[in-house]
N, C-alpha and C positions, 0 to 999 in steps of 0.2 A: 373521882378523886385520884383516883391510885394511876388512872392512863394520862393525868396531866405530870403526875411526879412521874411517872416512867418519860413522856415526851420531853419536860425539863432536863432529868437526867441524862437524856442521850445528848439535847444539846449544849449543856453545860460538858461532857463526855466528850464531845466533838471539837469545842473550841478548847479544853484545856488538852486535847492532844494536839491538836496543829498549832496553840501556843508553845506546847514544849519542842515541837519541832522548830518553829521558830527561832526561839532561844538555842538550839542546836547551830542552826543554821548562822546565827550571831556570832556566834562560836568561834565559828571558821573560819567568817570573816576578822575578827579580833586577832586571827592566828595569822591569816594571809594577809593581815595590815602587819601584824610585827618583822612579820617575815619580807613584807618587802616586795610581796606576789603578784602582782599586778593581774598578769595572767589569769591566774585562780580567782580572784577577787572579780574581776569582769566576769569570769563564768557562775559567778556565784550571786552575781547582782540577778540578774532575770529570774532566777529561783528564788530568790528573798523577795523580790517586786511579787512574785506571785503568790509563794505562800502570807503575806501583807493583805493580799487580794481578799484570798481567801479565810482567812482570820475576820475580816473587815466582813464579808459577807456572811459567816454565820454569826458572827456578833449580832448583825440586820436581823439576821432570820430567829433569834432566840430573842430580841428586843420588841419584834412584831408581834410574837407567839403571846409574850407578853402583854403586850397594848390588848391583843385581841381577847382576854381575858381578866383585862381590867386591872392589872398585877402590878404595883409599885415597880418603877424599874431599877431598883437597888437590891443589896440584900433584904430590906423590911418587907419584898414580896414572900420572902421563906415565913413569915407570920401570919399570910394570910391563910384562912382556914383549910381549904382547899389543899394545901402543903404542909401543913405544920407538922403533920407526924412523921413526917420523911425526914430521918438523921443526914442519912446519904447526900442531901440536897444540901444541909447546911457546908457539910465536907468539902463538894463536890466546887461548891460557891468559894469555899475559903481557900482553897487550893487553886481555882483561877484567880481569886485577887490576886492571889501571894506570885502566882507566877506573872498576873499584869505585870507586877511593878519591880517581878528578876527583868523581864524584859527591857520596862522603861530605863532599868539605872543602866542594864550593859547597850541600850540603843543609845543611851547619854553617853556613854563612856568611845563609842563609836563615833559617836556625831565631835565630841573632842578632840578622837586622834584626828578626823579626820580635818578638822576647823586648821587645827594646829601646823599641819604638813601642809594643805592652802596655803596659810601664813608663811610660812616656811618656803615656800615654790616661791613664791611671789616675791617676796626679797629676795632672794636670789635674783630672780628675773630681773629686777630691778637693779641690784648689783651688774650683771650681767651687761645692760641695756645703759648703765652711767647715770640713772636715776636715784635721785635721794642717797646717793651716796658720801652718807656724811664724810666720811676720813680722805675722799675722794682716789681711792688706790686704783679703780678701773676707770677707763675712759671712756666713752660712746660705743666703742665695736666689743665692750667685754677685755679688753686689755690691761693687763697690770701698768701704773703707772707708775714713774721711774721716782717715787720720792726718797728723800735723803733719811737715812737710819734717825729714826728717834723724831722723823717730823710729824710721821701719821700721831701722834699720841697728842704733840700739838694741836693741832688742826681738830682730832675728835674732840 
């Protein structure tokens, strides 16, 4: 009993440090998206790709642990007997949900700026290129077009 609550706790231990590293590492990038860093932010993709990785693989490996002893794979596994009397466990469980879901809303909050600035490129480009350009001010090569004071407002 007690070497399955210690095996539990190390890997509950294990995934909620590499999620909070994680969540660090969202961090920077949230920092280096306002900031404009382009630079930073590529060097920071291959390090977020891989702690991802690694998050994603002990998840596996604490999910199997589980199968392999038959264990709910939710919290209602902390009820089964085998675990019940370990506090630590219930802690250990609540403090990785609570940090799943700081993750999820700041990876939401990422995945927005980042939709938005897409969005953003792309009209321009568009602009840029003489497409979809409703007011019609650029021409095909990206050129201002010579309209008369007070017709763009018409025209939009």
């Amino acid at each position: 009993m007690s070497q399955d609550n210690d095996t539990l706790a190390s890997l509950l231990e294990q995934e909620l440090q590499l999620a909070v590293q994680l969540h660090q590492l969202m961090e920077q990038e949230h920092t280096t998206l306002g900031a404009n860093d382009l630079q930073a932010l590529q060097e920071l993709q291959p390090r977020s790709a891989r702690q991802v990785e690694q998050l994603r693989n002990l998840a596996s490996d604490r999910l199997q642990w589980m199968k392999g002893r038959q264990l709910p794979l939710a919290s209602s596994c902390l009820d089964h007997p085998s675990l019940q009397p370990a506090a630590n466990l219930r802690r250990l469980w609540q403090m990785l949900e609570e940090q799943y879901l700081r993750n999820q809303k700041l990876s939401e909050i990422l995945s927005e700026i980042v939709l938005t600035a897409r969005f953003r490129t792309q009209q321009k480009l568009k602009i840029l290129r003489g497409q979809q350009n409703d007011p019609h001010l650029y021409d095909g090569k990206g050129e201002a077009k010579h309209v008369p004071k007070g017709q763009g407002y018409i025209q939009a």
